[in-house]
C-alpha positions in Angstrom: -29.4 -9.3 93.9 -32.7 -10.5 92.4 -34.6 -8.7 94.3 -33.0 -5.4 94.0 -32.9 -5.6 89.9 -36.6 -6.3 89.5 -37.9 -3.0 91.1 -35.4 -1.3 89.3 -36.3 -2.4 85.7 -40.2 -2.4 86.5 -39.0 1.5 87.3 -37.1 2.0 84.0 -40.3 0.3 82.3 -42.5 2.8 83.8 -40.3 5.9 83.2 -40.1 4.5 79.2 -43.7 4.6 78.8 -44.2 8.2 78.9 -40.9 9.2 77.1 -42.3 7.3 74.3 -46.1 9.0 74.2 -44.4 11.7 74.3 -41.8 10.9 71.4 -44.9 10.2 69.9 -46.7 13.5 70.4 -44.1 15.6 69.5 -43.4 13.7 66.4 -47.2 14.0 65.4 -47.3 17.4 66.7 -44.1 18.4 64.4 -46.1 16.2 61.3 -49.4 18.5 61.9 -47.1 21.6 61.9 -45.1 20.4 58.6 -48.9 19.8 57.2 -50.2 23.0 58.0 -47.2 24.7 56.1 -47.7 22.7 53.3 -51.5 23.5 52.9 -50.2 27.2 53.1 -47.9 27.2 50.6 -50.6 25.3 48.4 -52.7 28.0 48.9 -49.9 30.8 48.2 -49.4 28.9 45.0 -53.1 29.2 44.0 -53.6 32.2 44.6 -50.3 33.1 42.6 -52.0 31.0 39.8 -55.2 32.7 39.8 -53.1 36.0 39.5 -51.1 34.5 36.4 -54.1 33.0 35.0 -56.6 36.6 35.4 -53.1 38.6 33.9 -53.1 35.4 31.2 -56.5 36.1 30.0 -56.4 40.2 30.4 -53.4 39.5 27.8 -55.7 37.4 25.4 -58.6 40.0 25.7 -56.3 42.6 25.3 -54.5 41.3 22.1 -57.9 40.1 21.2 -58.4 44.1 20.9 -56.4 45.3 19.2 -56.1 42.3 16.6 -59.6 43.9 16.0 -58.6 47.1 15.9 -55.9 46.4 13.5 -58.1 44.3 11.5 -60.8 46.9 11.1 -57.9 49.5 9.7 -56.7 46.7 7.5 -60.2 46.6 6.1 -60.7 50.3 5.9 -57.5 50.3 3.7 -58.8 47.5 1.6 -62.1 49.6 1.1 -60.1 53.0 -0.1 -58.0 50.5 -2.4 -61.4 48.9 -4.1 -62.7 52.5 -4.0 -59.5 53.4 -6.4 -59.8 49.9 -8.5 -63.4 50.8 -9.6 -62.2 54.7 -10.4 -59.2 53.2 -12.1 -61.4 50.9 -14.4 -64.3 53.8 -15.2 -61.1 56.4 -15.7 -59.7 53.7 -18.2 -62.5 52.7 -19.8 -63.3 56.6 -20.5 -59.6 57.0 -21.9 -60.0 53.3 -23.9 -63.5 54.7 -25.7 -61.4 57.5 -26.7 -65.2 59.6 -27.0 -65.2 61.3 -23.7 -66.2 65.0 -24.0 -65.6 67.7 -21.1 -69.1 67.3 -20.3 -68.5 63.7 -19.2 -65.3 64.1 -18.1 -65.8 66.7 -15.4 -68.4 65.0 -13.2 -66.5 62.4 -13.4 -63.6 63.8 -12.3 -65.2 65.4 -9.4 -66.5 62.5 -7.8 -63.4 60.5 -8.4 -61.1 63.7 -6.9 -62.8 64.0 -3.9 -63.0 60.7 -2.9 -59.2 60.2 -3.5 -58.6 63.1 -1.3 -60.6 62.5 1.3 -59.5 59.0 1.4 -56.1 60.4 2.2 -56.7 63.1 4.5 -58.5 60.1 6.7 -55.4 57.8 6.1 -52.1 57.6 7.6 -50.4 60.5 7.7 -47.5 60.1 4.9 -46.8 63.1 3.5 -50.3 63.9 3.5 -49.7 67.7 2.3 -47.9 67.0 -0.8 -50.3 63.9 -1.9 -53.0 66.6 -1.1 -51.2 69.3 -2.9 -51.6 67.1 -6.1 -54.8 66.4 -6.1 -56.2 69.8 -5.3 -54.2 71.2 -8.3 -56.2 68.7 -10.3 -59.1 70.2 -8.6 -58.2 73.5 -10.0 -57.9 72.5 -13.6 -61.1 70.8 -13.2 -62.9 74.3 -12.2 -60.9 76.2 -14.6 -62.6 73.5 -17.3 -60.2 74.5 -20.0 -58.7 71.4 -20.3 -58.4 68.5 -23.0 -60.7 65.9 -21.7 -58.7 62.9 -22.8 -55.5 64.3 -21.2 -57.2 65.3 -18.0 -58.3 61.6 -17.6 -54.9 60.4 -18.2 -53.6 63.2 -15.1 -56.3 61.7 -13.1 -55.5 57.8 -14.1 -51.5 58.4 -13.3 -53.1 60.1 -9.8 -55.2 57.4 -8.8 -52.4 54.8 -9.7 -49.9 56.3 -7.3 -52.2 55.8 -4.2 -52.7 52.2 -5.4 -48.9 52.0 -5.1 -48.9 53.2 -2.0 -51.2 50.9 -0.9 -49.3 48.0 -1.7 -45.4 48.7 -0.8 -43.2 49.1 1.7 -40.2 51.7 2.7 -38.2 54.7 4.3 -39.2 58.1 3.8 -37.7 61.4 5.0 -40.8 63.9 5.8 -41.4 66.7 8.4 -44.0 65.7 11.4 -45.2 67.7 14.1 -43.3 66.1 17.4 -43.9 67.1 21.1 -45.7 70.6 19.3 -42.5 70.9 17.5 -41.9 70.4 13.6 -39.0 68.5 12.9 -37.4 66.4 10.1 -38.0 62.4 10.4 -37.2 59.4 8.6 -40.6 57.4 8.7 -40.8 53.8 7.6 -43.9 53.2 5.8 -45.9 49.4 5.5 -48.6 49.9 2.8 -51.0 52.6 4.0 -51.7 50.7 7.0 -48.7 51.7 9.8 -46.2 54.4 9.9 -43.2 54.1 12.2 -40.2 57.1 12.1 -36.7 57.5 13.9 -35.8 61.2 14.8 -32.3 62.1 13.3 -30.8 61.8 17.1 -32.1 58.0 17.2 -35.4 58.4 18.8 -37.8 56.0 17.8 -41.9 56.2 17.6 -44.9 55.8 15.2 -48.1 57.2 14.3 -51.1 57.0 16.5 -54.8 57.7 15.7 -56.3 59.8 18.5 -59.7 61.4 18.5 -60.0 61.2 14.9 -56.9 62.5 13.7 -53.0 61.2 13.6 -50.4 62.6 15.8 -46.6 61.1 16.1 -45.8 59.8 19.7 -42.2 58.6 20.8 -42.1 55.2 22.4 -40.9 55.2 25.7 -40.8 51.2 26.2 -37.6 49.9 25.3 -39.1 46.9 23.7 -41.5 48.4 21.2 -37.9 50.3 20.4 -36.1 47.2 19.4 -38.6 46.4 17.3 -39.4 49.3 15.4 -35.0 49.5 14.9 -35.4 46.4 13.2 -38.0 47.3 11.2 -35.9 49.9 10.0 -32.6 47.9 9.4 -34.6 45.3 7.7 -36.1 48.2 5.4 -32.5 49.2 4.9 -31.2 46.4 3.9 -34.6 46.0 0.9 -36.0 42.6 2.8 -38.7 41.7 0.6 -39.5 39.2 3.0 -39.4 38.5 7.2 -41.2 38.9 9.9 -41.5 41.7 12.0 -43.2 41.6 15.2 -44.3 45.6 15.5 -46.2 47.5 18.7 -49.8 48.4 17.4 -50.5 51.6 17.0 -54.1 51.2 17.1 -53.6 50.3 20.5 -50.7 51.9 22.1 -49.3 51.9 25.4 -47.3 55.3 24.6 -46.8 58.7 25.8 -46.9 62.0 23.7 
């Protein structure tokens, strides 16, 4: 019996050897495949992480953009409203002295005329015609020049203070605008002299873009930028004096006409 169990288990020895090298290779084989799919979905992941991070900073440059763009119309408004504080205080100080003849009066008026109107044929376009409309039947009395020159002045101060109203108040508006080539009645929503948003009377919603140096009124198609202009408007409704709005830049627009 001994000597037929010792050739037997040297035999099972033997065949145990390679089953084990090869336990071994397959398990090493299986690590080096498990590694290699790792290293590939590390490199998937940076590659989806260099996408994020080149969107990431498109983003920044982008609002970096038009935070300048908005910024430079904030201090283009600010200009036009100094402009108007200086023509207030000479208009007033010619109405305090009480001594102003027509002679002084109507250069005055001039210069102080046109650059109220052209300050508001460049702005936003809130019932431009009418504001227009005023001023150019100042205009008229001006060239006419038969006019008392301390009551002219006081026209021109009640004028000028108007616009600095403007300038510094919010609210809802009803006025006609040209939409999509067609002229149609709009409620507009009006932030200083700065941005102009409207709501067609079938709920559409848009605002008022500057394009090759004049204004035109485009509908937003991005159902974001439309909940935020509605609660513009409700907020405006309900005469918030106070919140924050987060509103799509018109300076900068991602809209179609």
């Amino acid at each position: 019996m001994k000597r037929r169990f010792v050739p037997i288990l040297g035999l099972l020895t033997a065949l145990a050897l390679p089953l084990g090298a090869q336990a071994t290779q397959d398990a090493l084989t299986a690590l080096a495949t498990r590694i290699s799919e790792k290293r590939a979905q590390v490199e998937t992941l940076t590659s989806e992480l260099d996408l994020v991070k080149a969107d990431y900073n498109e983003r920044l440059r982008s609002l970096a953009s038009q935070r300048a763009d908005l910024e430079t119309q904030i201090k283009r408004e600010q200009l036009r409203v100094e402009q108007i504080g200086r023509d207030m205080a000479e208009v007033r100080s010619r109405i305090s002295t009480k001594k102003s003849d027509l002679g002084d009066t109507l250069p005055l008026a001039k210069r102080v005329l046109a650059n109220l109107k052209a300050s508001v044929q460049k702005g936003i376009p809130f019932q431009t015609e009418g504001r227009v409309a005023e001023i150019e039947s100042l205009e008229r009395l001006v060239l006419a020049g038969n006019l008392d020159a301390s009551g002219f002045l006081a026209r021109v101060w009640n004028q000028l203070e108007a616009e600095y109203r403007l300038s510094s108040d919010n609210g809802l508006y009803r006025q006609k605008v040209i939409l999509a080539g067609r002229e149609q009645m709009v409620e507009v929503a009006r932030l200083g002299l700065v941005l102009i948003y409207f709501r067609t009377l079938d709920d559409h919603f848009g605002m008022a873009v500057p394009r090759n140096g004049a204004w035109e009124f485009v509908l937003s198609p991005d159902s974001q930028q439309i909940k935020k202009i509605t609660a513009l408007f409700d907020g405006l409704r309900k005469n918030l004096k106070e919140g924050y709005f987060p509103l799509p830049n018109p300076y900068f627009p991602q809209v179609k006409s």
